[in-house]
C-alpha positions in Angstrom: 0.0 0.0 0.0 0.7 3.4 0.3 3.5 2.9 2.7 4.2 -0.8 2.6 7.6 -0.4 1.1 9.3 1.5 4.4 6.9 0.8 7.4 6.3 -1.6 10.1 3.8 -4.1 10.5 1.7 -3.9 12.9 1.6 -8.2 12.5 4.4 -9.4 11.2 4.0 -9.9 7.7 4.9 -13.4 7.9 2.1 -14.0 10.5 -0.3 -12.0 8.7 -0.3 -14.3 5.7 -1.0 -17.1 7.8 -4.1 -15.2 9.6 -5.2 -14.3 6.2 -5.3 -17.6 4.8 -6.9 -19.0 8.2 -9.4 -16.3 8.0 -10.2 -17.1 4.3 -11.7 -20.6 5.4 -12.9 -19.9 9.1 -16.8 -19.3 9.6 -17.6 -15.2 9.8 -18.3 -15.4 13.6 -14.8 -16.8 14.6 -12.5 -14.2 12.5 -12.8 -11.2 14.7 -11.7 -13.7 17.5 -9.0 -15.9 16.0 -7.6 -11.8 15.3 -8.0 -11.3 18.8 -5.2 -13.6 19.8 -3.2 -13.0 16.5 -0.7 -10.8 18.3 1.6 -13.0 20.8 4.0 -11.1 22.6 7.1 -12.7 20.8 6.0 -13.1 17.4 6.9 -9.3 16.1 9.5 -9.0 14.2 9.0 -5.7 12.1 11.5 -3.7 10.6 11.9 0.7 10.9 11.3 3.8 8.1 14.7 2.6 6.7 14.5 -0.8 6.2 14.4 -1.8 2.4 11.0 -3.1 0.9 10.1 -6.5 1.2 8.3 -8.1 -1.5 6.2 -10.6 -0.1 3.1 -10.6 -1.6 -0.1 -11.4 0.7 -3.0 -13.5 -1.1 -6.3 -12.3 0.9 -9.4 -13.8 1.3 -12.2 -13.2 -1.4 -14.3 -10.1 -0.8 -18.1 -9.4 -2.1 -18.4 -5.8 -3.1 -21.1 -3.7 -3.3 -22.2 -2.7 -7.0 -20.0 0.1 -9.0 -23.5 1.9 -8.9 -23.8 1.8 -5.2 -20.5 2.7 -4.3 -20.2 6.0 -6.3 -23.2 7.4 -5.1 -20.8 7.3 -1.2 -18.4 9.0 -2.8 -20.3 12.6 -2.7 -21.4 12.5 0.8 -17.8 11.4 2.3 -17.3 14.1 4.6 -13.9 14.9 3.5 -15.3 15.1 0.0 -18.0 17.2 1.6 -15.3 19.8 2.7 -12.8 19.7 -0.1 -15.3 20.8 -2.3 -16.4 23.7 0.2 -12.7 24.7 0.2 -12.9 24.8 -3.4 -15.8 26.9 -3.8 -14.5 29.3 -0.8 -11.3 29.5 -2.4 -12.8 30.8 -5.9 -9.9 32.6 -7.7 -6.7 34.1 -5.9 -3.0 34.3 -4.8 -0.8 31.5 -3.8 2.0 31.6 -2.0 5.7 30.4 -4.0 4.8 26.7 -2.8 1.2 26.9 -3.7 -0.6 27.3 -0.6 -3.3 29.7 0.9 -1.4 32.8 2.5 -4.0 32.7 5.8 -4.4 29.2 6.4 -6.7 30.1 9.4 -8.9 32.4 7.3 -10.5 29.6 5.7 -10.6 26.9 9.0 -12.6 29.8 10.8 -14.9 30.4 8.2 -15.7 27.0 7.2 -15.4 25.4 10.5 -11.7 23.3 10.6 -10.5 22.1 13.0 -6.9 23.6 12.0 -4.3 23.8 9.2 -3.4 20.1 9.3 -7.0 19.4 8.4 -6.7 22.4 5.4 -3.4 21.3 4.3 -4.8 17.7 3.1 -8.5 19.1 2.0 -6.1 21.5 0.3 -4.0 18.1 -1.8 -7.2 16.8 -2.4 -8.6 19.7 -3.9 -5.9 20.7 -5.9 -4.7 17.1 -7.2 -8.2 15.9 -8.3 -8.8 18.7 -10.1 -11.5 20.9 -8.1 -8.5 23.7 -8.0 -6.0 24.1 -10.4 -2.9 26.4 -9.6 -1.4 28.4 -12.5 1.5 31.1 -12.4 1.1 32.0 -8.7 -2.6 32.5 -8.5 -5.3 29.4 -8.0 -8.7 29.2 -10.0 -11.9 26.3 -10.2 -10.1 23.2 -11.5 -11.8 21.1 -14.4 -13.2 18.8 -12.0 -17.3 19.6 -11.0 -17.9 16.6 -8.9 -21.8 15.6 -9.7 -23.9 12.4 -8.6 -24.7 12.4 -12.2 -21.0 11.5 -13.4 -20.9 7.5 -14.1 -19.7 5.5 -11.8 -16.3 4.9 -13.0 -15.8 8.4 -13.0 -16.9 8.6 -9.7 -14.9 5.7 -8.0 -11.8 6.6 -9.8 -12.2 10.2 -8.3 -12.4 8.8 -5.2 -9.0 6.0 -5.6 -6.9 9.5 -5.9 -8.8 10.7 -3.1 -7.7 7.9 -1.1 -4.0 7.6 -2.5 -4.2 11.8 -1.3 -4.7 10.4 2.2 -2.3 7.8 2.6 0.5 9.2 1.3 -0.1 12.4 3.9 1.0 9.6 6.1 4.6 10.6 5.4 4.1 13.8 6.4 1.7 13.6 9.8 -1.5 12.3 8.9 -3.0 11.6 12.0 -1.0 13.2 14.3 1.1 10.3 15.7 4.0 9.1 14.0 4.0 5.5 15.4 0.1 5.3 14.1 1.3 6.9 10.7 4.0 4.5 10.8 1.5 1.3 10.6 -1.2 3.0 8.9 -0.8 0.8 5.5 -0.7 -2.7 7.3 -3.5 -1.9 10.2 -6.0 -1.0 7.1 -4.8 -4.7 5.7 -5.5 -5.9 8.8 -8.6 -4.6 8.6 -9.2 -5.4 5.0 -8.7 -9.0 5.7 -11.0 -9.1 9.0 -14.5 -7.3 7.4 -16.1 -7.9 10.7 -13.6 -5.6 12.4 -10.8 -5.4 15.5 -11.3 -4.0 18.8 -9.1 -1.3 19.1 -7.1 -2.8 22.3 -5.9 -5.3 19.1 -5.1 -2.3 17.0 -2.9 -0.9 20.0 -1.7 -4.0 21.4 -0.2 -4.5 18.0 1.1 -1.3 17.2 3.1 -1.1 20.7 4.6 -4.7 20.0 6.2 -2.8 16.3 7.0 0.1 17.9 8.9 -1.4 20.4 10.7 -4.2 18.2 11.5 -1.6 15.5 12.9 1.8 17.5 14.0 -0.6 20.8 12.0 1.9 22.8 13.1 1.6 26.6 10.9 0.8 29.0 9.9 4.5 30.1 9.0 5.4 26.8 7.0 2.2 26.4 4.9 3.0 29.1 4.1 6.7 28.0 3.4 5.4 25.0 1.2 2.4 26.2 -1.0 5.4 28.3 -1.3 8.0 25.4 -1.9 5.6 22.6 -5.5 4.2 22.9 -6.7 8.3 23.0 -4.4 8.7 19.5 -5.9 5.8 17.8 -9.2 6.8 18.5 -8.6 10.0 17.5 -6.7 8.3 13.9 -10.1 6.5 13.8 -12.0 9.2 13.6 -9.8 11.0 11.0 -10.0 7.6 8.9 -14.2 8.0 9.3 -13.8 11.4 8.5 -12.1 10.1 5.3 -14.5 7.7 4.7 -12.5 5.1 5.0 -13.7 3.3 8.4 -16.5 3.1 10.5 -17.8 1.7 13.7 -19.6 -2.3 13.6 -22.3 -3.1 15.2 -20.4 -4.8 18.1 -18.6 -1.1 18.9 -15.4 -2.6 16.5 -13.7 -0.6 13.5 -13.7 -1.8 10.2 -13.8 -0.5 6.7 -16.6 0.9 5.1 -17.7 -0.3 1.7 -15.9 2.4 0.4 -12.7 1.8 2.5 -13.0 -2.1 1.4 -13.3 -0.8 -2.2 -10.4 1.3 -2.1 -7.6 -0.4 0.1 -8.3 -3.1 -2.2 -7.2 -0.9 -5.2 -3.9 -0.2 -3.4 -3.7 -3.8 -2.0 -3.2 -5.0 -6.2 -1.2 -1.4 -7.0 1.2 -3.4 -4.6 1.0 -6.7 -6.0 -1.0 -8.4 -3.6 -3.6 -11.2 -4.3 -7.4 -9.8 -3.6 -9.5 -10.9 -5.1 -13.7 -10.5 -5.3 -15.4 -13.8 -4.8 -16.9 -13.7 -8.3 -13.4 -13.5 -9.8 -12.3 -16.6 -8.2 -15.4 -18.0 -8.4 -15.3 -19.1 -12.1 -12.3 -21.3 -11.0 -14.6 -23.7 -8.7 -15.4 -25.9 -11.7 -12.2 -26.3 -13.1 -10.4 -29.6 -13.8 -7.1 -30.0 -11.9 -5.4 -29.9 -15.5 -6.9 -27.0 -16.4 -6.4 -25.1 -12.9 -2.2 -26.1 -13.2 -2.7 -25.0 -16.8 -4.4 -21.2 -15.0 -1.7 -21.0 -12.3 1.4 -21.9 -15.0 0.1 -19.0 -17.0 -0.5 -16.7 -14.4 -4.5 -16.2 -14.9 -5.0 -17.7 -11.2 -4.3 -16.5 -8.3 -3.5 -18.1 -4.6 -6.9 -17.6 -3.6 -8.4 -19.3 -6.9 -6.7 -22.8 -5.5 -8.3 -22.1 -1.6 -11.7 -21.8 -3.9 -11.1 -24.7 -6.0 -9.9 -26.6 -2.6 -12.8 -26.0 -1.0 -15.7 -27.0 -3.2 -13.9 -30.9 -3.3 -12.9 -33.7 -0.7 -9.3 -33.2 0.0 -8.6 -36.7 -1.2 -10.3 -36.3 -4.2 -8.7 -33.4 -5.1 -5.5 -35.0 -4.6 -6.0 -37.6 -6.4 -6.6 -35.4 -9.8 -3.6 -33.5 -8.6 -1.2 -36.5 -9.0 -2.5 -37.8 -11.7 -1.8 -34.4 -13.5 1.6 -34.1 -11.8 2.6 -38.0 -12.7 1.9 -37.5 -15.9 3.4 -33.4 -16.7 6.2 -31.9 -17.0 8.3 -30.1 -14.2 6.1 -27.2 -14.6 2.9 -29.0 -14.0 4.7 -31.0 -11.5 5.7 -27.7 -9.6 2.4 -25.8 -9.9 0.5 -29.3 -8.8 2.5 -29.8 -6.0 2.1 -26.3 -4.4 -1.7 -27.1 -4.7 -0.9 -30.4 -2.8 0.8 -28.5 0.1 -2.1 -27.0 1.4 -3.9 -30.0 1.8 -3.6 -32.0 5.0 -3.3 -35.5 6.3 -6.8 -36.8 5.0 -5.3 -36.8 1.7 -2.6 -39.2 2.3 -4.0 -41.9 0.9 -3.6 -40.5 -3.1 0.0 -39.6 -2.0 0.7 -42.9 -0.5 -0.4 -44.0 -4.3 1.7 -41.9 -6.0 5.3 -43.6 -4.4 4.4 -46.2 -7.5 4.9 -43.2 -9.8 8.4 -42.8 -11.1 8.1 -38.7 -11.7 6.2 -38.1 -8.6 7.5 -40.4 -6.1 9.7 -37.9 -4.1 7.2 -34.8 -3.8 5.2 -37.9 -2.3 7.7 -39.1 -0.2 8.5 -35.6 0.9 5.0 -34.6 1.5 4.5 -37.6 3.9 7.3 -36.2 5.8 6.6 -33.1 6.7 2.9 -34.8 8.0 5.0 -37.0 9.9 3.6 -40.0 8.1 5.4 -43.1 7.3 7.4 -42.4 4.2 10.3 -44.3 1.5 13.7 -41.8 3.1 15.3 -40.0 0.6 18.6 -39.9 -0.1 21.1 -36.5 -1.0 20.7 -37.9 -4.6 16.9 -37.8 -4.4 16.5 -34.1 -3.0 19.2 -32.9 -5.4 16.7 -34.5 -8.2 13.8 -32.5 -6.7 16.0 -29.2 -6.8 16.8 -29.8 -10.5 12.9 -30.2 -10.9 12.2 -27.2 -8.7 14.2 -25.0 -11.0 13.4 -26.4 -13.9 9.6 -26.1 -12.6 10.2 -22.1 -12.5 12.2 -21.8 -15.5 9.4 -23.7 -17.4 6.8 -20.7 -16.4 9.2 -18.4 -18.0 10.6 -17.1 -14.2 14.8 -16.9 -14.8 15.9 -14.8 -12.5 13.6 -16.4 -9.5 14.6 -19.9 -10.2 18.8 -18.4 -10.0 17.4 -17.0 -6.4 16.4 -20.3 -5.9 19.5 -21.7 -6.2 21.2 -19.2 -4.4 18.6 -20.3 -1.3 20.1 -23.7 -1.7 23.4 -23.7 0.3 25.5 -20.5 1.0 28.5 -19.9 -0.8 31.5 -22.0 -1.9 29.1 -24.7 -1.4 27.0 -24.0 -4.6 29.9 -25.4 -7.0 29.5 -28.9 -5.0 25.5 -28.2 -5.7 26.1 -27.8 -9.4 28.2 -31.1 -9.7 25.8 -33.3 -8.0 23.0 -31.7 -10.2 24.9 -32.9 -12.8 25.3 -36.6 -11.9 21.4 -36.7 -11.5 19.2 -38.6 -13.9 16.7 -35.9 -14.7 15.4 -34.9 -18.4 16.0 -31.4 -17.4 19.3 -30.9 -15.9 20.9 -29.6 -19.0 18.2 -26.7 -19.1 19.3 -25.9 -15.8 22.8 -26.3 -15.7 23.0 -23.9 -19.3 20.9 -21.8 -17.4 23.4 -21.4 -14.5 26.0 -21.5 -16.8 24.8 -18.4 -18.7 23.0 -16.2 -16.6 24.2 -16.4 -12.9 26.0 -13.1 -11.4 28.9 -15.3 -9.6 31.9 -16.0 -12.4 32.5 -18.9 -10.4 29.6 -20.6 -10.1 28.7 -19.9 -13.9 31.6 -21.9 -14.9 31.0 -25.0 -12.9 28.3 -24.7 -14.2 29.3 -24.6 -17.9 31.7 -27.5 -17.1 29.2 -29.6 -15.3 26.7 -29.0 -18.3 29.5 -30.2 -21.3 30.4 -33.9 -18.8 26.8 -34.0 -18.6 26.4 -34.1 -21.9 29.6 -36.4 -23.1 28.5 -39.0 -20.1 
């Protein structure tokens, strides 16, 4: 979101992509309570302002909308909308100062009834970037923009996505008036986002005291100021976010998103790469075949949460046993995008796995996956999971994805030790070896490690 890429979380982000895969299957009454003990004091780990981005994309439960039509007619009575249009109108035609802003800030907040400049300033971005004001040589005049229930909905709800991208990124510069809040304000709507029936707001602050503390090793004094004045600033934040249209109270006294907010943190949720979804786009994936779901996921048309769909409307063993049978028979591609189906499915699916140590292509993903249940399973030898490596990268470099399947690699063993990874790759019986050894040999950044792989590639070939 709008400040994903150098905040902390308020759940770590690791954690947060297990709650929202748990909340995509739980009933509606438990996910406000399995939130409500998502926040144990030692799983934080969050990282400053200065940390680099991470890219870990989050796959979030399907949401149900409300209609287009529905939605834009919001958009005119969101109170901030309300007021940024008033500012408009007030403003008319006049000076601007050298950076573009009124020369009496307080002129306008007494008339119209502001609570203060920091209010002004962002009715004052909003204004002026969507087009209600437009500022020209020193003086500002009426913008293009005359904001109308009449205009059509897409004009209406795309007015409103700059409205909201206005907002968030004032969180760089003091949105709500606490930097800690400001800090988290991208991963607490996510939060939110993923959790439609809403958080108590001891959750919010619980959470955002546990990142505080992890990221800036606060001392204990601070830590307990903090802990004291917090609750009244997130309340406050609250109400600035309702003012914004962005959040509003349940039923049951706990924030959540509006329609609106749901709407629009979703557009910023897929501006950042992230997997949400509406339930009628991942709907049409319930009655696919396992063949043609691999066949979705290989060239990119499904998402993560199309395979929780298509998980859910079959038995777990009978979705396994397609599964393998479209894995036995495929390519290291298939096998790959097959077998990260076949993770998420649990021990009542052993028995189409227990099958599959018969098949010659499949028999160590099967073997493996018995494993990690803690079910009896053929060992593997070194030999064995350097075969499943070769069929990993192979796997990625089949769906066109290069430069992942070298990271890959790299993830295999640190260092020196990646030459003695390319030789045994190289002794392996597997019909893709050479693909991946060229493409080691030609493309990775260490000189070193290219070459074994080069040599490794040319005594493949003459054995």
């Amino acid at each position: 979101m709008a400040k994903s890429g150098n905040s902390g979380n308020v759940f770590d982000i690791g954690e947060l992509r297990r709650l929202v895969d748990e909340l995509g299957t739980a009933p509606r009454e438990l996910r406000a309570a399995v939130l409500e003990e998502s926040v144990p004091e030692d799983s934080v780990t969050v990282t400053g302002r200065d940390c680099p981005p991470r890219g870990d994309a989050l796959s979030f439960p399907p949401v149900d909308l409300a209609p287009d039509e529905e939605l834009a007619s919001y958009v005119p009575h969101v109170p901030l909308v309300v007021d940024a249009q008033r500012l408009a109108a007030w403003t008319g035609a006049r000076q601007v100062t050298p950076e573009g802003l009124l020369p009496d800030p307080f002129a306008p907040c007494a008339e119209l009834d502001l609570p203060g400049p920091a209010r002004l300033h962002l009715l004052w971005v909003v204004a002026v970037n969507t087009g209600m004001l437009r500022i020209s040589r020193g003086r500002v005049a009426p913008g293009p923009l005359v904001l109308s229930p009449d205009l059509p909905p897409r004009a209406l709800l795309g007015f409103w996505d700059g409205v909201v991208m206005d907002v968030l990124d004032r969180a760089d510069d003091d949105l709500t008036g606490s930097p800690v809040i400001d800090d988290h304000l991208a991963e607490m709507l996510a939060t939110l986002y993923a959790v439609r029936e809403g958080l108590s707001t001891a959750t919010l602050v619980k959470g955002v005291l546990q990142s505080h503390q992890v990221a800036c090793g606060a001392r204990q004094a601070e830590m307990r100021v903090l802990a004291r004045e917090l609750p009244a600033r997130l309340e406050s934040a609250l109400s600035l976010l309702a003012y914004c249209g962005l959040v509003e109270t349940s039923r049951s006294g706990r924030p959540r998103l509006t329609p609106l907010g749901m709407w629009a943190v979703r557009q910023d949720l897929m501006r950042e790469g992230h997997d949400a979804p509406t339930g009628a786009e991942v709907a049409v994936f319930t009655d696919l075949g396992a063949a043609e779901l691999v066949e979705a996921i290989m060239m990119g048309s499904a998402a993560p949460s199309a395979v929780t769909v298509w998980l859910e409307s079959r038995h777990p063993e009978a979705a396994a046993r397609e599964l393998v049978k479209v894995a036995a028979s495929g390519t290291a591609g298939r096998r790959g995008a097959a077998g990260t189906i076949l993770e998420e499915l649990g021990p009542e699916a052993e028995a189409p796995l227990r099958e599959a140590l018969s098949e010659p292509a499949m028999w160590r993903y099967a073997a493996s996956w018995l494993h990690i249940r803690d079910l009896p399973a053929p060992a593997l030898t070194p030999a064995d999971n350097t075969w499943l490596a070769v069929d990993s990268l192979a796997s990625l470099l089949e769906r066109g994805d290069a430069s992942e399947a070298i990271c890959e690699f790299d993830a295999l063993e640190p260092g020196e030790d990646l030459v003695r990874v390319i030789e045994e790759m190289a002794l392996v019986d597997h019909p893709d070896t050479f693909a991946v050894l060229d493409l080691l040999g030609s493309s990775h950044g260490d000189a070193v490690v290219a070459k074994s792989a080069r040599k490794a590639a040319m005594k493949a070939r003459s054995r």
